[in-house]
N, C-alpha and C positions, 0 to 999 in steps of 0.2 A: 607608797603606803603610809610613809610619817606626814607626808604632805596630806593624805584626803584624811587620816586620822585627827589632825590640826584644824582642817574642814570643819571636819562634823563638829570638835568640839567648841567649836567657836559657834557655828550654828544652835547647837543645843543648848548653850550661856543666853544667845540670845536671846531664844525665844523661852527659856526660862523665866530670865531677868523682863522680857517683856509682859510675861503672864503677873509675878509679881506687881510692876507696875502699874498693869491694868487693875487690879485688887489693889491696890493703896492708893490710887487716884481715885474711885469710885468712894470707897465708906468714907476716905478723909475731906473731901468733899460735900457728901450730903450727912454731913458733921455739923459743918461750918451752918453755923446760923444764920436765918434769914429765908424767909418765903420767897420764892420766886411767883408765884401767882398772884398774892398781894403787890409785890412792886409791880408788876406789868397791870393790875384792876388798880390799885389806889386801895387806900386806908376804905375809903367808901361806897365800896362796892358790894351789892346786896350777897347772901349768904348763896341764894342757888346760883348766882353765876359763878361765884369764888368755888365752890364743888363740880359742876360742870364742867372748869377747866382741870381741876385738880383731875379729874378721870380721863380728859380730854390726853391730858401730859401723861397719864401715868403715874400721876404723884402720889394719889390713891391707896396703890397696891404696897404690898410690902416688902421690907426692904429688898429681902432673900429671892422675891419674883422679879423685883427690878435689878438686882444684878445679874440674875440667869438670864434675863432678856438681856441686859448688855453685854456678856460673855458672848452670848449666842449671836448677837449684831454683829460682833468684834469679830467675831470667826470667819463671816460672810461680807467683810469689809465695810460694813454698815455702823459711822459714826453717831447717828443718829440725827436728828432735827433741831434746828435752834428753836429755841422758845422765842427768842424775840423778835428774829426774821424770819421763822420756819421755813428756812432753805437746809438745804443736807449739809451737815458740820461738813464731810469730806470737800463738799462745793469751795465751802467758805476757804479752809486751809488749801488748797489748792491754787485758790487765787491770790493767796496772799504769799505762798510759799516762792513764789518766784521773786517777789521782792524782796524778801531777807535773804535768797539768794545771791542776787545781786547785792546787794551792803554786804554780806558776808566775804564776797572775792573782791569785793572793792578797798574794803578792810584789812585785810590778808594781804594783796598785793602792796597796798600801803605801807603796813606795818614789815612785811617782809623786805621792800624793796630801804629802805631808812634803817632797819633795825641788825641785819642781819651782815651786812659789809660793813657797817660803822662796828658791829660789834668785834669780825674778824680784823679788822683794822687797830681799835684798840687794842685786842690780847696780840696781833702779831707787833706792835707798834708801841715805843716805849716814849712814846714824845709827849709832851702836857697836852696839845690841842688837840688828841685823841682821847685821853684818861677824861679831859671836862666832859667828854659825850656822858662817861659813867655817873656823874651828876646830874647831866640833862634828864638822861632817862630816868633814874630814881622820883625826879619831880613829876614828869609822864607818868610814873606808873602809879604816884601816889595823889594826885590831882583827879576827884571824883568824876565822873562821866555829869551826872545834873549837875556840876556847879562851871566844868569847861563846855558845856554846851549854851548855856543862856550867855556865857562869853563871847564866845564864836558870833552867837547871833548878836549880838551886841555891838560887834567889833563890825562886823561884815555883812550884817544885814541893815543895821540903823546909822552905825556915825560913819562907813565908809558901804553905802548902798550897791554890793557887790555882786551878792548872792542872795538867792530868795531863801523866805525862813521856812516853807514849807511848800514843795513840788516835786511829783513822782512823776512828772508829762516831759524833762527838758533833765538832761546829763546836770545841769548845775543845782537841780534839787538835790545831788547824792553827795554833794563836797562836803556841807558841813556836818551830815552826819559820820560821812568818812574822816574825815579831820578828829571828831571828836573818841572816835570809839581807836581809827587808826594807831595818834601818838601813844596812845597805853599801848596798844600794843606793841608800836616800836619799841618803845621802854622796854618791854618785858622781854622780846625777842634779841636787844642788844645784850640787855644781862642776860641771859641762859646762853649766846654763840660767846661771850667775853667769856664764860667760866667755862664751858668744855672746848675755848680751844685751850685756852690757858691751862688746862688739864692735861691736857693731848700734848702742850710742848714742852710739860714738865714730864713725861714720861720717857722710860727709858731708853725704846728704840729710836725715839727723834734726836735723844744724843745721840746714839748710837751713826743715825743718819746726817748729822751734821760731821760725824767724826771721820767718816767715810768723806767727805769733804763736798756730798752737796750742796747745792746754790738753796737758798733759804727759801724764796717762791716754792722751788721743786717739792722741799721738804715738809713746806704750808699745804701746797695746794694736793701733794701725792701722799702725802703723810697723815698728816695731821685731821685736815678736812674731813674724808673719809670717815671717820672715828667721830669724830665731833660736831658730824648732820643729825645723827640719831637721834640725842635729846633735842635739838631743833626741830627738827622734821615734828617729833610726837608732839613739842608746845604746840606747834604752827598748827598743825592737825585737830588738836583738842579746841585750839582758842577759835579755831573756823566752824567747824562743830554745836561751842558756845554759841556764835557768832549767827550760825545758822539756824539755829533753834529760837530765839528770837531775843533781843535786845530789849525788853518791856520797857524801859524807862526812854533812851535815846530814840525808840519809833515812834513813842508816844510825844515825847517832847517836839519832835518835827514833825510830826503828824506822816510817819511814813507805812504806808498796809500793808507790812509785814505781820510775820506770826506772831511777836510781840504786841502789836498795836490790836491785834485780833484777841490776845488774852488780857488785853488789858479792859478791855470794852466787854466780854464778856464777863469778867469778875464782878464788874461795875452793876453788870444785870442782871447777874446771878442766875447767868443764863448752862445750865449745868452742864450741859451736852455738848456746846462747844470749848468749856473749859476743860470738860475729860478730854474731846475727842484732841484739842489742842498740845495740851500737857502730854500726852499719851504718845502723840508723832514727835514730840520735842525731846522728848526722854530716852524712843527709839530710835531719831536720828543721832543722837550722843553717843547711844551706847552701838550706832553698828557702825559710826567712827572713828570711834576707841576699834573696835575688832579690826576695822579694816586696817587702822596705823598697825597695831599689833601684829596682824599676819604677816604687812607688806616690811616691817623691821623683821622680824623672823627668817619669812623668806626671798625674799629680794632684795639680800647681799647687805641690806642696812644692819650691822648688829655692831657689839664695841667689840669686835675682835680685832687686835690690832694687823694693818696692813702689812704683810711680808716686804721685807726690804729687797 
């Protein structure tokens, strides 16, 4: 009963928080200044064709009718039409959603596989050429995404011709965006497993367990661990999340068709409908991966309760 209790309310957050978001993507939007009918005709385009499309769009009506019709679309899964390819927003995200998919677990597995043993390594490990990791990473995580990307491509596409600067047809198009977006993460994921284990092995049942005269492994990896996935697990989850919703700048810089690269091109054109329908999937996959970290720490055993000795 506390279980489908937990359920619903996680369901009912969502789709609260979703209703919200669609109402604050929609007015702050047709806020923002700028015709969209004039960029797509030009400065010089006669008066009836400039109102022909405004009616065409819908731009016409008022505002209070043009968000009922978008509630009412939004109900019936209908993101509505691009203005500037008039293909169905839902098409476009769709096709593009699988490529930030893929950067997002390319990324993730990256950043997890460098970030997360160098981190346990460090807080179990009192030697200097573990602690310099804690420096490396500070640099990673404070080294901008556009200023370590035209590097990358610098290093590894012009003075050593390694890697192409932009291709989503061949596995070696996704390194340097994975490189670039990955070591911050590493970074980040070394410092959050360095400070909860170092947490977990200042606490007082792992004396307790070392006093007992177990083997130190035992104590790391049955003890410790345990307790100290939890803040991991939730960075790793939120920053994939991030990751998944779209990257704007690193897709746009490699020119990769993801959901980033997809809102970045539609801001450009002020093309409304696929920056709601974009912004609006990008906001709901955030928040039903936040819910989903949240339940599966709740209920499957991941909580900081410490492990029985």
């Amino acid at each position: 009963m506390h279980f489908l209790g937990a359920l619903f309310k996680s369901l009912a957050r969502c789709i609260a928080l979703a209703t919200g978001i669609a109402c604050l993507v929609f007015f702050v939007l047709h806020l923002v200044p700028g015709d969209p009918v004039e960029l797509m005709l030009g400065e010089t385009s006669e008066p009836r064709q400039y109102e022909l499309l405004r009616a065409k769009l819908g731009l016409d009506r008022p505002m209070s009718v043009r968000f009922h019709g978008f509630l009412k679309n939004l109900v019936h899964g209908d993101l509505g039409t691009s203005i500037a390819s008039q293909n169905p927003v839902a098409r476009l995200i769709l096709e593009a959603l699988p490529y930030s998919l893929l950067l997002a677990v390319s990324v993730v597995l990256l950043g997890s596989c460098m970030g997360i043993p160098l981190g346990v390594l460090a807080a179990h490990s009192r030697k200097k050429s573990f602690q310099l990791f804690s420096w490396v990473s500070i640099v990673f995580v404070a080294i901008p995404s556009f200023w370590l990307a035209p590097l990358l491509v610098l290093l590894f596409s012009f003075r050593w011709p390694w890697l192409p600067v932009s291709s989503f047809d061949h596995w070696s198009g996704l390194v340097l965006p994975t490189l670039t977006l990955g070591l911050s993460l590493a970074g980040y994921l070394f410092q959050t497993t360095r400070v909860a284990v170092n947490e977990c092995l200042s606490s007082d049942y792992i004396r307790t367990a070392y006093a007992k005269g177990l083997k130190p492994s035992r104590v790391l990896f049955r003890h410790a661990l345990p307790n100290a996935i939890v803040p991991v697990f939730t960075v790793t989850m939120l920053q994939f999340g991030h990751l998944l919703a779209g990257t704007v700048v690193i897709e746009t810089l490699f020119n990769w068709p993801g959901m980033g690269k997809l809102l970045h091109d539609a801001v450009l054109q002020r093309d409304y409908p696929v920056v709601q329908g974009t912004v609006l999937i990008t906001a709901m996959i955030y928040v039903a991966i936040n819910s989903v970290t949240d339940f599966l720490n709740r209920f499957l055993g991941h909580n900081y309760e410490q492990v029985q000795l």
